[in-house]
BAROTOR-145885 format. One record per atom (N, C-alpha, C, O): residue in three letters; x, y, z. Coordinates in steps of 0.05 Angstrom, whole numbers, plus 5000, padded with zeros to 4 digits. Example, Ala and Ser with C-alpha at 12.3 -4.5 7.8 and 13.67 -1.06 7.14 Angstrom:
# BAROTOR-145885
ALA526448865156/ALA524649105156/ALA526449345156/ALA528549345169/SER525749555142/SER527349795143/SER525850015157/SER526850235161/
//
This chain:
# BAROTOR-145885
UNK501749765000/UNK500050005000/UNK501750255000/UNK503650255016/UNK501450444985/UNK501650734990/UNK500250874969/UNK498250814957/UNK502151114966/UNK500151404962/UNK501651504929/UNK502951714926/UNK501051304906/UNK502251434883/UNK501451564868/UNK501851564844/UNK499751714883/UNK499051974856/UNK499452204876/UNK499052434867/UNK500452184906/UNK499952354929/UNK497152554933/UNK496752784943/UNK495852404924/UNK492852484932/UNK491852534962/UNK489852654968/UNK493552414976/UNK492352425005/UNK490652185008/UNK489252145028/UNK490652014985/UNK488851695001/UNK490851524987/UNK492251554968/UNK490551345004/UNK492351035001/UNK491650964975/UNK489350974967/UNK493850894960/UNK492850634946/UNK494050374951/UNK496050334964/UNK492550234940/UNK492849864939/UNK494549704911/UNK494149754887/UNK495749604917/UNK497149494900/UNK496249154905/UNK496049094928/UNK495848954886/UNK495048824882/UNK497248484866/UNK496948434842/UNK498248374876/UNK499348194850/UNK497348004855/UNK495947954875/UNK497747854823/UNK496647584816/UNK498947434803/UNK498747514780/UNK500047354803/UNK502447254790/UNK501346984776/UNK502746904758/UNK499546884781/UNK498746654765/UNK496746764745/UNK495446624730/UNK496447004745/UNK494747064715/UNK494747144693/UNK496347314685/UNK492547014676/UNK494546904643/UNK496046704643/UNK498146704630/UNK495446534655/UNK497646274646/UNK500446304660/UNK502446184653/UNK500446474680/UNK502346534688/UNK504446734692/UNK506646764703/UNK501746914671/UNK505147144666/UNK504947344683/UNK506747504689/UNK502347354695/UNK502247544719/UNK501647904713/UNK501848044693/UNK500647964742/UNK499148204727/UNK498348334754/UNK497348194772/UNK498848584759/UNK498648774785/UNK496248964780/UNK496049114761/UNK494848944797/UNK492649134794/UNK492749364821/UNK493649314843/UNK492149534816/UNK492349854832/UNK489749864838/UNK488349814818/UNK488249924863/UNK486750114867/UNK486450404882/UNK487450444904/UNK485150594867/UNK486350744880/UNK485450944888/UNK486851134896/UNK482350944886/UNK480451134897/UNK480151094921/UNK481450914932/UNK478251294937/UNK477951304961/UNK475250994963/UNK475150864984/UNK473950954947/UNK472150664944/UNK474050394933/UNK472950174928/UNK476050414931/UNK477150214914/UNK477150084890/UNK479150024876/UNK474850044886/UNK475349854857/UNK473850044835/UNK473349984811/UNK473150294848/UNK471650414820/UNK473550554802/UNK472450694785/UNK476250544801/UNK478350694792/UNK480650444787/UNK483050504788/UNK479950214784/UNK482650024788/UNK484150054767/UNK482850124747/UNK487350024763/UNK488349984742/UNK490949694738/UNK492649624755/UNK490349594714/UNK491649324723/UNK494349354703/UNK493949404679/UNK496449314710/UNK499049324696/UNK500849004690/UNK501348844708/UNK501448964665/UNK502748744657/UNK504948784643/UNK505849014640/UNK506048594634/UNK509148684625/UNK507948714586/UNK509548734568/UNK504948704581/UNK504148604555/UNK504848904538/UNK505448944514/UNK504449024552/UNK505349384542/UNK508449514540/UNK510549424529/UNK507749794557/UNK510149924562/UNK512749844576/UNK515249864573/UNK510149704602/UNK512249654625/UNK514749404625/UNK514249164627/UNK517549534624/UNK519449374623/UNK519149084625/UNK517748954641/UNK520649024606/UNK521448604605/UNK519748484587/UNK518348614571/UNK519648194590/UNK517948064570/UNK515447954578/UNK515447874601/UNK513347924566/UNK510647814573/UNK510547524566/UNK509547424546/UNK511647404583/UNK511447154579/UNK510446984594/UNK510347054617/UNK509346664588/UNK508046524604/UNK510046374626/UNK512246264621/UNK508546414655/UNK509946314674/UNK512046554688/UNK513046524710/UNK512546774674/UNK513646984691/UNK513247034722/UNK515147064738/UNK511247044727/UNK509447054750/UNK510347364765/UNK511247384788/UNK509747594743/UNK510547864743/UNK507347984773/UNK504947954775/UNK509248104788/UNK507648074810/UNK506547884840/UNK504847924858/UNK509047624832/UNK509947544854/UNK510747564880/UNK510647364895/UNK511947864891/UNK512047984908/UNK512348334901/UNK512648414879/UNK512148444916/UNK511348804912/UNK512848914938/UNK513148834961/UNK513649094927/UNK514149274963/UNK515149664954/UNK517049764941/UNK513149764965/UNK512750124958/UNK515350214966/UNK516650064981/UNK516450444959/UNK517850704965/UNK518250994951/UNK517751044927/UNK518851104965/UNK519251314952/UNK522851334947/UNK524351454962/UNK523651174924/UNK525751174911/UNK526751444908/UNK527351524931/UNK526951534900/UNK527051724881/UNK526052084890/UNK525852264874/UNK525552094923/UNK524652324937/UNK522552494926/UNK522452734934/UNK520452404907/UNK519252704895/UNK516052684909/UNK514352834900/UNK515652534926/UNK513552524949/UNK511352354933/UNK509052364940/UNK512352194910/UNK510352024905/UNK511451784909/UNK513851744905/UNK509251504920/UNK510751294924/UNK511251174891/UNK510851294870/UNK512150954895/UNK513350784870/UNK512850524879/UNK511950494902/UNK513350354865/UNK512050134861/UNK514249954850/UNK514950004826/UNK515449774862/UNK517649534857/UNK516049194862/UNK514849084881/UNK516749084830/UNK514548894824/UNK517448604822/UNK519548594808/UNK516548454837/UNK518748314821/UNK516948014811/UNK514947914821/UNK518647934789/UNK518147804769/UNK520347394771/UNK521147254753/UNK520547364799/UNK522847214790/UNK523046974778/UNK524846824783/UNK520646914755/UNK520946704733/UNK521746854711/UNK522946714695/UNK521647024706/UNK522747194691/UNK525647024674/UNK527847034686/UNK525546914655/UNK527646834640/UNK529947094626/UNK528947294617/UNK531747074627/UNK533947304630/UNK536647244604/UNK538647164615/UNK536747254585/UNK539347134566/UNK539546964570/UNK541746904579/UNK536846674564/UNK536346484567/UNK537046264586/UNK537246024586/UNK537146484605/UNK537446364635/UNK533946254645/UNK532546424654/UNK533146034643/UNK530846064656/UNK530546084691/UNK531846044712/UNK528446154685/UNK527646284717/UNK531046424731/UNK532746324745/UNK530746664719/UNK534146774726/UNK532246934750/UNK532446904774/UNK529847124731/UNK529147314751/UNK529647594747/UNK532047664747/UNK527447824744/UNK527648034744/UNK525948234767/UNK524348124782/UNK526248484768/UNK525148724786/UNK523548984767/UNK524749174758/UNK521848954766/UNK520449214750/UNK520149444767/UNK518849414787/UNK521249714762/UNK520249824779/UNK519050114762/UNK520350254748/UNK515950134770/UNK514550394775/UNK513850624787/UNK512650654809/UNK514450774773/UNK514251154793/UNK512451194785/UNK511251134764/UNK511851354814/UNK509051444813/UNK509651714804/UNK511851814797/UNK506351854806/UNK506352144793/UNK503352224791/UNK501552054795/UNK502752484785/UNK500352604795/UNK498052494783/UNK495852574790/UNK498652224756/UNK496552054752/UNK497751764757/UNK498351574741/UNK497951794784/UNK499051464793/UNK502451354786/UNK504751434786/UNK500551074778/UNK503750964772/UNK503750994735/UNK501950994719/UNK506451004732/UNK507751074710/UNK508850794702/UNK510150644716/UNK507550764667/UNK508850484655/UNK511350654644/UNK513450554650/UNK511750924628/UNK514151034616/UNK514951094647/UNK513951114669/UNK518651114627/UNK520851144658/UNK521250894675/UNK523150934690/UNK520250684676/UNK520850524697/UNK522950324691/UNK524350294671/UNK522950224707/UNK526450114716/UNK526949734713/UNK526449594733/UNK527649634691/UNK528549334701/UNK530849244699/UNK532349274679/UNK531449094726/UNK533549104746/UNK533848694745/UNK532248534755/UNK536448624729/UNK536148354733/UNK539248324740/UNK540348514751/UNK540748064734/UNK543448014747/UNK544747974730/UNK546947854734/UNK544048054702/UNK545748044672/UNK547648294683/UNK550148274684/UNK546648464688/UNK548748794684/UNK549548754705/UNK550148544717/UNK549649034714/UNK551249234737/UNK549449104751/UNK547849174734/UNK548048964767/UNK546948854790/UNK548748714804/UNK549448514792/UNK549748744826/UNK551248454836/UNK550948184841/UNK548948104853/UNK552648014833/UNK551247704829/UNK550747574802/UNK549447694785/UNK551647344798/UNK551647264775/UNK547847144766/UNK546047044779/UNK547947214741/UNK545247244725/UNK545646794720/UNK547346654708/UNK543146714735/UNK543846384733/UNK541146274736/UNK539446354752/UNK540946044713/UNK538845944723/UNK536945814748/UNK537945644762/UNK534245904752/UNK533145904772/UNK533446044807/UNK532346024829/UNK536046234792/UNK537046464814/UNK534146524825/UNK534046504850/UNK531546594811/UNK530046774826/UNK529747034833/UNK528347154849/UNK531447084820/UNK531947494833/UNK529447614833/UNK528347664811/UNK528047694862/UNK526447864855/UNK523247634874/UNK520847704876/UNK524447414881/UNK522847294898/UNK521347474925/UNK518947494929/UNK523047564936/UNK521547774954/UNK522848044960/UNK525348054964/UNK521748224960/UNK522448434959/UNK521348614988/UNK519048574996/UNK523048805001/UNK523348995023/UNK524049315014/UNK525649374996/UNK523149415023/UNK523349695016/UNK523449995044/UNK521350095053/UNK525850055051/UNK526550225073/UNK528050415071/UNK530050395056/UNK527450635086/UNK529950895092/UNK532550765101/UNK532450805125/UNK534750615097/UNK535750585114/UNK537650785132/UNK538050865155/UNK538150795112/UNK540551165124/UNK539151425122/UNK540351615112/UNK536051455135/UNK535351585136/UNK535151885115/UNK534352115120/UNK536051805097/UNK536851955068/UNK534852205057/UNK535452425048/UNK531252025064/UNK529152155050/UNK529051965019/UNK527551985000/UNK531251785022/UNK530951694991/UNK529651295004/UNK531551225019/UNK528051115004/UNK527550945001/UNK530250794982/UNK531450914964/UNK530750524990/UNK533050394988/UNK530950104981/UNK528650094990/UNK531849914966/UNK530449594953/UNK531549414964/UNK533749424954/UNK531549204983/UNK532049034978/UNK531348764966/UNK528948754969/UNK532048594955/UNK532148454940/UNK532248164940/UNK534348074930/UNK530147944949/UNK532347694952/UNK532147484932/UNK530247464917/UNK533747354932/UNK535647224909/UNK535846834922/UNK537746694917/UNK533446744940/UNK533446464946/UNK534946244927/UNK535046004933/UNK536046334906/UNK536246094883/UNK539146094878/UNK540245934862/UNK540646304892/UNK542646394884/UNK544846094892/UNK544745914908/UNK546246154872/UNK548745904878/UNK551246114891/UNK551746344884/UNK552545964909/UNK554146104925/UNK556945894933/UNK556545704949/UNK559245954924/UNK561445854923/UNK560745514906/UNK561945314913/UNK559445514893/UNK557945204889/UNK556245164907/UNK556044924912/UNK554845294920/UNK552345114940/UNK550645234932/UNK550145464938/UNK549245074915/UNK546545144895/UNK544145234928/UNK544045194952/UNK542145434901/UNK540545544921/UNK541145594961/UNK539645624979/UNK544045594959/UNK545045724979/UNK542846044994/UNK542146055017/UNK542446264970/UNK541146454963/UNK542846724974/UNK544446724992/UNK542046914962/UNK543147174971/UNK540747394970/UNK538447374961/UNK542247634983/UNK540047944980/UNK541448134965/UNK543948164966/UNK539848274952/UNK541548454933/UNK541148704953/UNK540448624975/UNK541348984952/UNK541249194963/UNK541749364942/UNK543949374931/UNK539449534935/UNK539749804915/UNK538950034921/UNK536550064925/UNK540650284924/UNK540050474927/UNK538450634918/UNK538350644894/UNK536550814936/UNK535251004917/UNK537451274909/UNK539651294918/UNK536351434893/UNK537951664892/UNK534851794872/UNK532851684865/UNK536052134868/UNK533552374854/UNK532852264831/UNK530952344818/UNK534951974819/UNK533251944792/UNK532251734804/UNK530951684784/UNK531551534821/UNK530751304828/UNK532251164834/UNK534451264835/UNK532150794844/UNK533750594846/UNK536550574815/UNK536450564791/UNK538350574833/UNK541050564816/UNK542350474833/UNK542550514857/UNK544150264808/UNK545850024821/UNK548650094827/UNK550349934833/UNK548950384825/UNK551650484846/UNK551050434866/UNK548950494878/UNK553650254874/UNK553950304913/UNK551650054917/UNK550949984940/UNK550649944894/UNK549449664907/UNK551549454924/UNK554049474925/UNK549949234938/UNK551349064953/UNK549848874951/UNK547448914947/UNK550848604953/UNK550548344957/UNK550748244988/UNK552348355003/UNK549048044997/UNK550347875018/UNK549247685008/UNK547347644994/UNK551347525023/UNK550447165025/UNK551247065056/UNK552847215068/UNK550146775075/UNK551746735089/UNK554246665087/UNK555146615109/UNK555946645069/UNK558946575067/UNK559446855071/UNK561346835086/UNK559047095067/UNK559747395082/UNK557947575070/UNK556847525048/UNK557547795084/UNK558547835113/UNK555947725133/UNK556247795156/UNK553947595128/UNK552847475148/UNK553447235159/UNK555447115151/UNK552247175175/UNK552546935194/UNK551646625189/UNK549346605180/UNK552646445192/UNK550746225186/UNK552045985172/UNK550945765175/UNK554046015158/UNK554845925133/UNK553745835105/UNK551945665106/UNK554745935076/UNK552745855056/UNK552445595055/UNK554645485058/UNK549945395050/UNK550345075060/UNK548145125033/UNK546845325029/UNK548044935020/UNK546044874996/UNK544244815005/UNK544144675025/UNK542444894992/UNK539444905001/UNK538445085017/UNK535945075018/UNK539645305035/UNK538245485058/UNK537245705050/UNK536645855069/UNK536745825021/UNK535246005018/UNK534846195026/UNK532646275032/UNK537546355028/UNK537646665043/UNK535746865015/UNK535946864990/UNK534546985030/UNK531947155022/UNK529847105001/UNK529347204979/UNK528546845020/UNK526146795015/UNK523946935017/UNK522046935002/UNK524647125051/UNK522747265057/UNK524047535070/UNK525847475086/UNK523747775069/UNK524848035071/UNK522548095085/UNK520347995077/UNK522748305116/UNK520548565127/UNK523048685133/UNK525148565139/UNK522349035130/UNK523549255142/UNK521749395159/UNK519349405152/UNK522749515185/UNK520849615199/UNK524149705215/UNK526449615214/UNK522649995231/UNK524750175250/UNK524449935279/UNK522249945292/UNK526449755287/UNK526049565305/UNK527449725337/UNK527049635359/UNK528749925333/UNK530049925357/UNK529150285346/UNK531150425348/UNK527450395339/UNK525650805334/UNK528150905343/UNK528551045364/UNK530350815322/UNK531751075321/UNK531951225294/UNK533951365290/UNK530151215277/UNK529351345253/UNK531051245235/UNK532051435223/UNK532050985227/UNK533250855215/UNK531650605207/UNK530350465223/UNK531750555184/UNK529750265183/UNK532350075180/UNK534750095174/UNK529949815190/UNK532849585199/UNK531349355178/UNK529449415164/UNK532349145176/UNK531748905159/UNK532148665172/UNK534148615186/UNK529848485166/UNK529848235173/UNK530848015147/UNK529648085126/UNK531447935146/UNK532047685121/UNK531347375126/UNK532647265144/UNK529947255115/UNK530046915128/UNK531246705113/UNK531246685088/UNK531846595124/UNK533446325108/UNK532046165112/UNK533746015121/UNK529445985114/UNK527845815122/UNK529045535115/UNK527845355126/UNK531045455100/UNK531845145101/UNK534145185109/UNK535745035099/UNK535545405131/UNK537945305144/UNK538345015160/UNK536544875169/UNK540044985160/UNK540044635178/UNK541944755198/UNK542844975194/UNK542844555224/UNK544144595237/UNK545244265253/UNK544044135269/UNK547944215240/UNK548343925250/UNK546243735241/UNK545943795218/UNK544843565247/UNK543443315245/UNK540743545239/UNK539943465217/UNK539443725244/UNK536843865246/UNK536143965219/UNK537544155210/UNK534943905209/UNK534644015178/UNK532644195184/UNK531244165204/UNK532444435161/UNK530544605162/UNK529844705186/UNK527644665196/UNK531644855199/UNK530944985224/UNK529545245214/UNK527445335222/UNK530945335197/UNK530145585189/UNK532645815208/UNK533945775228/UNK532246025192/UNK533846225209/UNK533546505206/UNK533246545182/UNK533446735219/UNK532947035205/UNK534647145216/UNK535247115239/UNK536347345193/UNK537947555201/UNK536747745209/UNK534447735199/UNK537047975224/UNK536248135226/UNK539348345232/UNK541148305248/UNK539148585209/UNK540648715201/UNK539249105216/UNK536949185216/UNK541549225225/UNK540749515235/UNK540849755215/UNK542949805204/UNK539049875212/UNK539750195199/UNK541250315209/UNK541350285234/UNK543450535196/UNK543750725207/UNK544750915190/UNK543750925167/UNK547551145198/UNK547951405174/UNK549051275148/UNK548951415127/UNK550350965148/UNK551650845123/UNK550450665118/UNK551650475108/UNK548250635122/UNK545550395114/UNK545850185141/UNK545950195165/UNK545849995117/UNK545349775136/UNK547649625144/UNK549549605129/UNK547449505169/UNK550349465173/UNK550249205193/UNK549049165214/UNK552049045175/UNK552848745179/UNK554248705207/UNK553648485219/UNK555848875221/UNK556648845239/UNK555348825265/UNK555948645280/UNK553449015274/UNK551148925292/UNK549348735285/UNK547448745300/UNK549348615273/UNK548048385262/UNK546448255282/UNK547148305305/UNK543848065279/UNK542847945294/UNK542247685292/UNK540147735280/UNK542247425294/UNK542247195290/UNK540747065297/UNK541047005321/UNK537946945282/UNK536246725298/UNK535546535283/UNK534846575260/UNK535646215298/UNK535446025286/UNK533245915303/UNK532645955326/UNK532245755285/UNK529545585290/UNK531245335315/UNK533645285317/UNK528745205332/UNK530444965351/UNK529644745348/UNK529944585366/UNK528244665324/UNK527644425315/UNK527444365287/UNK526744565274/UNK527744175275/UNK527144025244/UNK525044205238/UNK523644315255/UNK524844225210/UNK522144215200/UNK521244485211/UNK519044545201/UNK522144675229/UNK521544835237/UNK520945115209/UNK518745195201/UNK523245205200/UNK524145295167/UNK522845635187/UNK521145805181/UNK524445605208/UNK524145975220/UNK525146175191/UNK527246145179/UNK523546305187/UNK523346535165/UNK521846485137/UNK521446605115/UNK521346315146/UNK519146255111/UNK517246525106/UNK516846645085/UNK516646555127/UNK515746865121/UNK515547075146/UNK515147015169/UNK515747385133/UNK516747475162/UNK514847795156/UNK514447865133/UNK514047915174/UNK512348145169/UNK513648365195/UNK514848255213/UNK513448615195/UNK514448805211/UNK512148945212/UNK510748945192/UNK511349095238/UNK509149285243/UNK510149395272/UNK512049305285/UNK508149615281/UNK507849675304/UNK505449615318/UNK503249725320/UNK506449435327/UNK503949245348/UNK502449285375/UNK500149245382/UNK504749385387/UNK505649345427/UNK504549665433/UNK503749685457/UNK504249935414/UNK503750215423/UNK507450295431/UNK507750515442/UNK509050195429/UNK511150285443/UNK512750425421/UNK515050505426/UNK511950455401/UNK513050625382/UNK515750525359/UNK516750645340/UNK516250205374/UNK517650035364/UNK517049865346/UNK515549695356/UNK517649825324/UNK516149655309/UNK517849375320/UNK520049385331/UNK516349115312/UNK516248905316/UNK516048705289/UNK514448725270/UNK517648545292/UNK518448215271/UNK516248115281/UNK515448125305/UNK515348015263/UNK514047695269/UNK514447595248/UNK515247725230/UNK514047285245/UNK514047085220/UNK510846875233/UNK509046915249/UNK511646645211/UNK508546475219/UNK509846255194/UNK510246295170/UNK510245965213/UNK510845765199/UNK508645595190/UNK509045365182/UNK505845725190/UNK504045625178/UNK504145525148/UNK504845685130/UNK503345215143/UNK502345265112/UNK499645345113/UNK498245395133/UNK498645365076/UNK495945395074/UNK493845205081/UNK493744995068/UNK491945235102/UNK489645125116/UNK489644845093/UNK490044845069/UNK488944615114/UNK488144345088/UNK491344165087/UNK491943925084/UNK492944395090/UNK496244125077/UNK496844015111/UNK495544075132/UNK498143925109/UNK499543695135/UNK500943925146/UNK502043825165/UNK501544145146/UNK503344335157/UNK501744475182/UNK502844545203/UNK499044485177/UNK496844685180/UNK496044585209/UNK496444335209/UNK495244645231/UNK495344565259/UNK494244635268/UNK494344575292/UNK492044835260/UNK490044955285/UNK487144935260/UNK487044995236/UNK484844815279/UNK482744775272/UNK480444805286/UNK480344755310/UNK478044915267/UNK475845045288/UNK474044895278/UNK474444755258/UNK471144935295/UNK468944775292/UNK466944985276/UNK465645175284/UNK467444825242/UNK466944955224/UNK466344775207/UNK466744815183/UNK465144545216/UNK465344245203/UNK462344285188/UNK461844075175/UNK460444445186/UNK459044465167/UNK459444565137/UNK457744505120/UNK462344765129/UNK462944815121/UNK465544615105/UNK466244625082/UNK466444495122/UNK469744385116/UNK469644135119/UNK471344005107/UNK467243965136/UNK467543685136/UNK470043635154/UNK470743405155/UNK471143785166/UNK472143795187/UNK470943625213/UNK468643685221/UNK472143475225/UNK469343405249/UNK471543545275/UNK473943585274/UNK469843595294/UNK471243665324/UNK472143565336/UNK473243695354/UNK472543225337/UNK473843085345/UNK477443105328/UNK479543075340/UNK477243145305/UNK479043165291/UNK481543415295/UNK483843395287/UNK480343655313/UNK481443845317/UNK484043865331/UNK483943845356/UNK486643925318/UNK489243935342/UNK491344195341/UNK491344345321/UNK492644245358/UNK493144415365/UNK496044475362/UNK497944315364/UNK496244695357/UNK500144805362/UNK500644905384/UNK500245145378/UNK501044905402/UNK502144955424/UNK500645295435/UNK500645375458/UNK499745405416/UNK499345665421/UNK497245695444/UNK496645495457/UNK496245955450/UNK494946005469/UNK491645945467/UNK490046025483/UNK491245785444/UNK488445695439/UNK488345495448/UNK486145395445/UNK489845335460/UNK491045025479/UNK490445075508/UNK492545155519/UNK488445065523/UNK489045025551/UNK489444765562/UNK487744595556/UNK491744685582/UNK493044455596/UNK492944315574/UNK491344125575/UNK494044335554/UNK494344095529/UNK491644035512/UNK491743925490/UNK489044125522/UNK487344085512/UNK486544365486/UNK487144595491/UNK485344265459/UNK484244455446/UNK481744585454/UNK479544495459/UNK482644815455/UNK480645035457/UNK479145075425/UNK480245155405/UNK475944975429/UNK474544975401/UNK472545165408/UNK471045175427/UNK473045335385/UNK470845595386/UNK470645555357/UNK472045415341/UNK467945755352/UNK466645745330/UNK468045985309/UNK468246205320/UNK468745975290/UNK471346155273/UNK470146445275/UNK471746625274/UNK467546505277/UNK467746745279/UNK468446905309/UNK469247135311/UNK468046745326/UNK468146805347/UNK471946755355/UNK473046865374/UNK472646635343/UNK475246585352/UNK477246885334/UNK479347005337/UNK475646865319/UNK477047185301/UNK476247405311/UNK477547595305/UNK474147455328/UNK473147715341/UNK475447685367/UNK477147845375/UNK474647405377/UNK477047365403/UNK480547565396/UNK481847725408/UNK480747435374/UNK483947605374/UNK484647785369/UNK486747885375/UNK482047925349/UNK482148205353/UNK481748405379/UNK482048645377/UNK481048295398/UNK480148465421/UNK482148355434/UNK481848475455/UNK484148215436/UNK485948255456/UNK486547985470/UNK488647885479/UNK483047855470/UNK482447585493/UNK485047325490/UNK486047185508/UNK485447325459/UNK486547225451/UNK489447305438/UNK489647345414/UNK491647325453/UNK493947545442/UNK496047455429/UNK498447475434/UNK494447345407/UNK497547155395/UNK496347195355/UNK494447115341/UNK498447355351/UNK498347435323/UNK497947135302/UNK496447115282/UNK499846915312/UNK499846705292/UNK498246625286/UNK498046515264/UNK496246655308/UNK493446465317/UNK492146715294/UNK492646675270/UNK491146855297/UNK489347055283/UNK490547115249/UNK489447235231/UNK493246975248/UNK493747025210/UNK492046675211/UNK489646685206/UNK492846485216/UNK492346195210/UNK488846175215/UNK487646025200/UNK486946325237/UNK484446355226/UNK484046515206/UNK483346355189/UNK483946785194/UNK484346865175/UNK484346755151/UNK482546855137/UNK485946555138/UNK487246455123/UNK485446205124/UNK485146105102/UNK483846025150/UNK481845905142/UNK480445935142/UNK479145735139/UNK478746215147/UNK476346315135/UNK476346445109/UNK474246485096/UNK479046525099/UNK479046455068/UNK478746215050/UNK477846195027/UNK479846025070/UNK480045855054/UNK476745655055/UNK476345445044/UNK474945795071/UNK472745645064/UNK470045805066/UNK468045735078/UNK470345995054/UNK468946255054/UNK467846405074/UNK465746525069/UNK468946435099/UNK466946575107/UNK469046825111/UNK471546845110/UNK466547025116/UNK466647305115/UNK466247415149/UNK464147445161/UNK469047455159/UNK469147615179/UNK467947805177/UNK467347845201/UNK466947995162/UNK466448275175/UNK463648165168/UNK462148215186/UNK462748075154/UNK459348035164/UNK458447795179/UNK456047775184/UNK460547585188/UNK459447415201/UNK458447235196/UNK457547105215/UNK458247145176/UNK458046905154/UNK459346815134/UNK461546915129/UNK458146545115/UNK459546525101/UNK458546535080/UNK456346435077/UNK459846685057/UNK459546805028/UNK456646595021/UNK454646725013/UNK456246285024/UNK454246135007/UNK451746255024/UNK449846225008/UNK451046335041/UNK449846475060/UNK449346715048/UNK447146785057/UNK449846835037/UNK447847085033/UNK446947105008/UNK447546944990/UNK445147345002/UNK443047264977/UNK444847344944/UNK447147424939/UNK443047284930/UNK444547224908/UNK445147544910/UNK447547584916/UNK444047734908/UNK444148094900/UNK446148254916/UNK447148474914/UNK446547934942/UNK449148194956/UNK452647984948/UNK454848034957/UNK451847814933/UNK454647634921/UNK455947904905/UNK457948044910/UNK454447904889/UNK455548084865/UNK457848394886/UNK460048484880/UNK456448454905/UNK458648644917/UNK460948594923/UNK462548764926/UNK461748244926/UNK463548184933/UNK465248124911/UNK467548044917/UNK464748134895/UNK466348104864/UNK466648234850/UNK465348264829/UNK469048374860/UNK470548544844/UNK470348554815/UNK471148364801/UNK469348784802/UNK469448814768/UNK472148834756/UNK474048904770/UNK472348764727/UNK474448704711/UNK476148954713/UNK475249154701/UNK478448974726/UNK480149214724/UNK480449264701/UNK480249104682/UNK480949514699/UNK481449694658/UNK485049604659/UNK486449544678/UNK485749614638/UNK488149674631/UNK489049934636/UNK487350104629/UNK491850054649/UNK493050204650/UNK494850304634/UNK496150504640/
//
């Protein structure tokens, strides 16, 4: 989300990366109603790179104001993106905004053929997830970049993060930087651990510097496979800096700490806060928390088990009814963020609708249609 036409209202940014067959496609909204103004952007036009199937252009997104001129911008990355017949090498689109939004002329693609650091290789991924922060407090927004696929001294999908500067014309690959764990982070590069799978920036310690989280989700450690692990890296007047460094590894198998990681200000303390969530999607063998919603899911209540969280009293599952267990964590009763993304996520996944309290097959045919978004225009 941000503000690219600087109108004074948010806009929404949107990926679908599986649409069209794959090639993917970002839609904007950006009125103060949302969808009466949408605009949907693909690589089939103006906007930098090739339109091709399986791209999955819009895979991950993350706003800044690159480029200082008080409109946000828009960094799309693409990392199936085939590159000098590198498949799945991986590219970065990036869009400026301006007083009619985002801009397909002027924008920026950023892969590991050129001046990018890091060699341009198949199934590199560049552009898998993307972070976007002040770090050196500049006024200029800074990219980061991660690169899960990256081969590193020979240890395939080892992975790395790129780091690109903003400056008055936008992101430019002067003064870019690379890491991997073989340096300067911690960990060692081991094949398979996937350093920057998952990127959040957030000010962690409000000293007006934004800091960075990074995850490696298949680090191993000795006999423990997939512990997972997250760097967490500090802002300050020369960016970001490897030397205060922070180190955390998952304490069990299968664990894969950083598969995904989000920053906010949670607590009121003015500090923003990491979290991650080793959830899979509701339904796979990963998925661990279940509510009594068995009219909907065929779920039965006997079947219900638990992760350790605070929906477990003395080992036993605590079964509440999903709407009530989503009102619960919003008010507090319930104070555990993991718990409230993993309901969430299965009341998507079996329609019901938190904010009215039912589920989508439940209401009449005349109020469906509000919930279905009309065909975005081309931009």
């Amino acid at each position: 989300a941000g503000d690219f036409d600087n109108d004074g209202n948010i806009d929404l940014a949107v990926g679908a990366p599986d649409d069209r067959d794959g090639r993917g496609s970002v839609t904007v909204f950006s009125s103060p109603c949302g969808q009466s103004d949408a605009r949907r952007y693909t690589q089939a036009g103006a906007v930098p790179g090739k339109n091709e199937v399986n791209d999955r252009f819009g895979y991950s997104l993350a706003v800044g104001d690159f480029n200082r001129d008080n409109y946000d911008d828009l960094a799309i990355g693409v990392p199936y993106e085939d590159v000098a017949g590198k498949k799945n090498a991986g590219a970065v689109v990036v869009l400026y905004g301006s007083a009619d939004g985002l801009s397909k002329t002027g924008g920026d693609l950023f892969t590991q053929r050129g001046a990018v650091p890091g060699a341009n290789e198949r199934h590199d991924k560049f552009g898998y997830a993307l972070g976007a922060g002040d770090f050196d407090n500049d006024k200029r927004d800074d990219l980061l970049i991660g690169v899960p696929g990256e081969t590193v001294s020979g240890e395939k999908r080892a992975g790395g993060v790129v780091m690109l500067l903003g400056s008055n014309g936008g992101l430019q690959t002067t003064g870019s930087k690379v890491w991997t764990q073989k340096g300067p982070l911690r960990g060692g590069s081991q094949m398979g651990d996937r350093l920057g799978y998952a990127i959040a920036v957030g000010d962690f310690d409000n000293d007006k510097f934004d800091d960075a989280a990074i995850g490696a989700p298949y680090e191993d450690r000795g006999s423990l496979k997939n512990i997972g692990a997250v760097h967490v890296l500090p802002g300050g007047s020369t960016g970001l800096s490897t030397n205060d460094q922070q180190f955390f590894r998952g304490n069990s198998a299968a664990h894969r700490l950083g598969w995904r990681l989000a920053a906010g200000e949670t607590t009121g303390d003015a500090f923003d806060d990491l979290g991650g969530e080793t959830f899979a999607s509701p339904g796979t063998s990963d998925e661990k928390i279940y509510f009594c919603v068995a009219d909907a899911t065929g779920v039965a209540a006997g079947a219900a088990a638990g992760d350790g969280s605070v929906m477990e009293e003395a080992g036993a599952v605590v079964r509440r009814e999903l709407g009530d267990a989503i009102r619960a964590c919003r008010s507090g009763e319930i104070p555990d963020m993991k718990t409230e993304v993993a309901l969430l996520r299965l009341a998507d996944r079996v329609g019901y609708l938190p904010q009215l309290g039912c589920f989508a097959s439940e209401l009449p045919e005349s109020w469906r249609a509000r919930y279905c978004p009309p065909l975005a225009k081309e931009a």
